[in-house]
C-alpha positions in Angstrom: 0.0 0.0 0.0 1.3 3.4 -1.5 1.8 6.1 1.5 1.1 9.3 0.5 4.2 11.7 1.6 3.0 14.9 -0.2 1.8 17.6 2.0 -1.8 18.6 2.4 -1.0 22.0 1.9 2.2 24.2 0.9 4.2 26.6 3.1 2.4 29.6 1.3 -1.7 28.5 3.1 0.1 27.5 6.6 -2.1 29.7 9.2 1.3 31.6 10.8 2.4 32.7 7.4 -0.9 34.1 6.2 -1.2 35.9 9.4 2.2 37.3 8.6 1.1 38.7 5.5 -1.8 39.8 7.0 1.0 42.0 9.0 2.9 42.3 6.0 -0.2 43.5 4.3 -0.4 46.4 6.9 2.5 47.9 6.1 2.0 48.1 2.7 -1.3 49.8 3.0 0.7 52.6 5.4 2.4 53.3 2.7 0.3 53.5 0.1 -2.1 55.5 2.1 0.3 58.0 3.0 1.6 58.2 -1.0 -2.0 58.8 -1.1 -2.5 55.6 -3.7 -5.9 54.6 -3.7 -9.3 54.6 -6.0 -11.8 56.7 -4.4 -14.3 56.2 -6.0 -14.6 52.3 -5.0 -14.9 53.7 -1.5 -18.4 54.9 -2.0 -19.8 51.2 -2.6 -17.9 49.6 0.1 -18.6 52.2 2.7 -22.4 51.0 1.9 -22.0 47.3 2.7 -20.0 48.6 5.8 -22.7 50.9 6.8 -26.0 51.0 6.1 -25.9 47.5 4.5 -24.9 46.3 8.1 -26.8 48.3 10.6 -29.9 46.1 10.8 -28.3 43.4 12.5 -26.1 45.7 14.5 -29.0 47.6 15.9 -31.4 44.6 16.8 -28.1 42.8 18.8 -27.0 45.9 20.3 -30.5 46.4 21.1 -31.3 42.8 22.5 -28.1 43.0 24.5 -28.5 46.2 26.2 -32.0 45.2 27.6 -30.2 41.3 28.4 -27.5 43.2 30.3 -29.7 45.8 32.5 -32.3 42.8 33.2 -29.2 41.3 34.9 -27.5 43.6 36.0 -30.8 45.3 38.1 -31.3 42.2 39.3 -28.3 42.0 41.3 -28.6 46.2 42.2 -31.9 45.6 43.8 -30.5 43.1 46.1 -28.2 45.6 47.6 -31.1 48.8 47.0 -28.6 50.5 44.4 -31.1 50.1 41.5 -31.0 53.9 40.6 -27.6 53.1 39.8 -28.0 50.4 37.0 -27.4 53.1 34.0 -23.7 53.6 35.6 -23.4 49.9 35.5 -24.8 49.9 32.0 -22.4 52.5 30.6 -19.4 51.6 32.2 -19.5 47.9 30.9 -21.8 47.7 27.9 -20.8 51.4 25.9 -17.0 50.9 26.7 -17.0 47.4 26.3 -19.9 44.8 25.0 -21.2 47.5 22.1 -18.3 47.7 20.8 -17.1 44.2 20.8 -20.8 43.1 19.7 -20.5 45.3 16.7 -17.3 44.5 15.6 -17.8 40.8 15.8 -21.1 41.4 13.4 -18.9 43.6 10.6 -16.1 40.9 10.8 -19.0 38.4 10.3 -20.8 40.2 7.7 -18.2 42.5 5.6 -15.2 40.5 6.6 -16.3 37.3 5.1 -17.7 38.9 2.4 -14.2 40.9 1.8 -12.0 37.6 2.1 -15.1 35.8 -0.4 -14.7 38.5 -3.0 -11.0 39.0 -3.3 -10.5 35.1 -2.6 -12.8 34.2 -6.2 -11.1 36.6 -8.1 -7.4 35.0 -7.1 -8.6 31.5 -7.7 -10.0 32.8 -11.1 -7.0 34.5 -11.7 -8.8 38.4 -12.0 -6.0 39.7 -10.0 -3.4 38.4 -12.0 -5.4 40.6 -14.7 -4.8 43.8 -12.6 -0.9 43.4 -13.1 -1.3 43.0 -16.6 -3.2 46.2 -16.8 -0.6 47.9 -14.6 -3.2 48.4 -11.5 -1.9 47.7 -8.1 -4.5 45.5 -6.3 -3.8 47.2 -3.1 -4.8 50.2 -4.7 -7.5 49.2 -6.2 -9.3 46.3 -4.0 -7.7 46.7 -0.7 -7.3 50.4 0.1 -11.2 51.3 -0.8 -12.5 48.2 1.6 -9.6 49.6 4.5 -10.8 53.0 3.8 -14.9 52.0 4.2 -14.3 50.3 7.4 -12.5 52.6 9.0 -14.7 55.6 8.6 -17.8 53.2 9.1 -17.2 51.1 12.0 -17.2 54.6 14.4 -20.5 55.4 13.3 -21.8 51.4 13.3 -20.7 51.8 17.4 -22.5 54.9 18.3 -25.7 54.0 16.7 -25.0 50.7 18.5 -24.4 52.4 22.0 -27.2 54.4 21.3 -29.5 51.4 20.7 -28.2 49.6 23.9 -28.6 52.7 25.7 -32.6 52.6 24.1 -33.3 49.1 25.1 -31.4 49.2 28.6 -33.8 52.0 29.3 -36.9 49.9 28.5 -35.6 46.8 30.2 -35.4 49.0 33.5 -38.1 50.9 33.5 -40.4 47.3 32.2 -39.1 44.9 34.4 -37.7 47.1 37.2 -40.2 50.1 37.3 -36.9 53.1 36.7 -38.0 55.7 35.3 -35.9 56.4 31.8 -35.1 59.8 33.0 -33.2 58.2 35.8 -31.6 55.7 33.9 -30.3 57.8 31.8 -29.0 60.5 34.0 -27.1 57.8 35.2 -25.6 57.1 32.1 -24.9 60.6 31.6 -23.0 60.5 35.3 -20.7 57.3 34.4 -20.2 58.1 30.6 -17.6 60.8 30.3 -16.4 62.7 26.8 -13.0 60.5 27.0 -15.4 57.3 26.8 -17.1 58.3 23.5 -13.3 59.2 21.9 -12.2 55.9 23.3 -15.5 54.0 21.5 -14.4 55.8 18.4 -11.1 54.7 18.4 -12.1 51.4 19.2 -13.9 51.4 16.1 -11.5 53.0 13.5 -9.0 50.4 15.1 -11.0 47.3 14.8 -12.0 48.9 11.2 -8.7 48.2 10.3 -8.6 45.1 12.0 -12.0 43.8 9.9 -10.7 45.0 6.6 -7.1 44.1 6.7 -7.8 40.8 8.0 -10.7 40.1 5.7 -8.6 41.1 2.6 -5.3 39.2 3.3 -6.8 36.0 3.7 -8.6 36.8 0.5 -5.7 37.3 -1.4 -3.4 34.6 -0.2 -6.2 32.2 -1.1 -5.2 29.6 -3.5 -7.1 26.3 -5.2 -10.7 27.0 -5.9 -14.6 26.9 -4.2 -13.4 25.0 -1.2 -10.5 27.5 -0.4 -12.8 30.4 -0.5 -14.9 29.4 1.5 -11.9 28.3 3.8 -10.8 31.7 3.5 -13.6 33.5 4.8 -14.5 31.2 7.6 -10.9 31.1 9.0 -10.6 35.3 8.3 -13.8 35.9 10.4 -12.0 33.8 13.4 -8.9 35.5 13.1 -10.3 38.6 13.4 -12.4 37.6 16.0 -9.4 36.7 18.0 -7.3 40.0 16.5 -10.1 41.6 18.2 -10.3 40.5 21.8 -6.7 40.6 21.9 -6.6 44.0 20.6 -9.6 45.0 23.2 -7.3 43.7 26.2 -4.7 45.5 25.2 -6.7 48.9 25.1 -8.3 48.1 28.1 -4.7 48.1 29.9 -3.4 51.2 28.1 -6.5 53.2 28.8 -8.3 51.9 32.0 -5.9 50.7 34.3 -4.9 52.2 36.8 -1.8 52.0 39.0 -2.4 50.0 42.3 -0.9 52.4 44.9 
């Protein structure tokens, strides 16, 4: 009986070295950004699916979730009689934290996979290979207008998401738990501070970047045909995913910690 010796798969689609040119791929648009290479007027179409396209499902979660979090949360407040305080639990976790993590995870999910689906068919059918022929840079032309979309769209995806979580934490406590919205949200306002709302938009230009970059290098080291698309996107929403949380931990230290005296 004949062992096969060959490998499955070549150095080229081992995980570690397409997450290196994921890195790799980063650089390259920092460059090309700042020598102000791009094709703007692809960035119309993909700021669409990264927008509006998306906000549906980032509404109704961020929605669900904030109403999920104040039912537990009260719960455990109107054990100890601090129930007028539930909105400064609310914004202290869910706006600094689960909205934007929720949000991001639903982009990565839906633009993401559709980024690493696009660019991945048109390496496998050999479109790319076109571009260089035509002297057009793929960067420029594919990658850059996605990176671009996400950035400027994944701030405004969080706010309205914040603001829907705030909506439904509001109806959750004053439903279930009899608060009045006015004090819930007074709350809010007492625990959320100006610096929060910078750090949730820099949380979403970052993990913009994150979505995009990851989404698009897995699509263009894709090789083979149907199968490794689909590979591609699957394995580039986890990855981002997990570029995510990381990313968030690290933020959290830079920003919230605090010095133990």
């Amino acid at each position: 009986m004949a062992v096969n010796l060959q490998p499955t798969k070549n150095l080229e689609q081992l995980w570690i070295v397409r997450c290196l040119s994921t890195v790799l791929l980063f650089g390259q648009i920092s460059l090309h950004i700042l020598q102000g290479k791009t094709y703007y007027r692809k960035v119309l179409g993909h700021t669409v699916t990264a927008g509006p396209a998306s906000l549906p499902p980032v509404l109704l979660v961020n929605g669900f979730a904030g109403m999920i979090f104040t039912i537990q949360t009260a719960r455990e407040l109107v054990r100890f009689g601090a129930v007028e305080n539930v909105g400064g639990a609310f914004a202290l976790a869910f706006c600094r934290e689960l909205a934007p993590i929720l949000t991001a995870s639903i982009i990565a999910g839906q633009v993401g996979s559709a980024f690493a689906a696009e660019i991945g068919a048109m390496r496998v059918t050999e479109q790319i290979d076109a571009l260089y022929m035509l002297k057009t840079d793929p960067i420029d032309y594919l990658v850059l207008p996605r990176v671009i979309a996400c950035c400027l769209m994944m701030p405004l995806m969080m706010i309205f998401a914040v603001i829907m979580g705030i909506i439904g934490g509001a109806f959750a406590a004053s439903y279930f738990y009899q608060v009045q919205p006015e004090t819930f949200l007074e709350s809010v306002r007492d625990f959320l501070t100006p610096s929060d709302v910078f750090i949730i938009l820099l949380k979403g230009l970052i993990f913009g970047l994150i979505v995009a970059v990851n989404g698009c290098s897995w699509g263009l080291t894709t090789k083979g045909g149907a199968k490794e698309v689909g590979e591609s996107a699957t394995t580039a929403v986890v990855t981002t995913w997990v570029a995510i949380f990381i990313m968030d931990f690290i933020l959290a230290l830079i920003l919230f910690e605090q010095p133990i005296l």
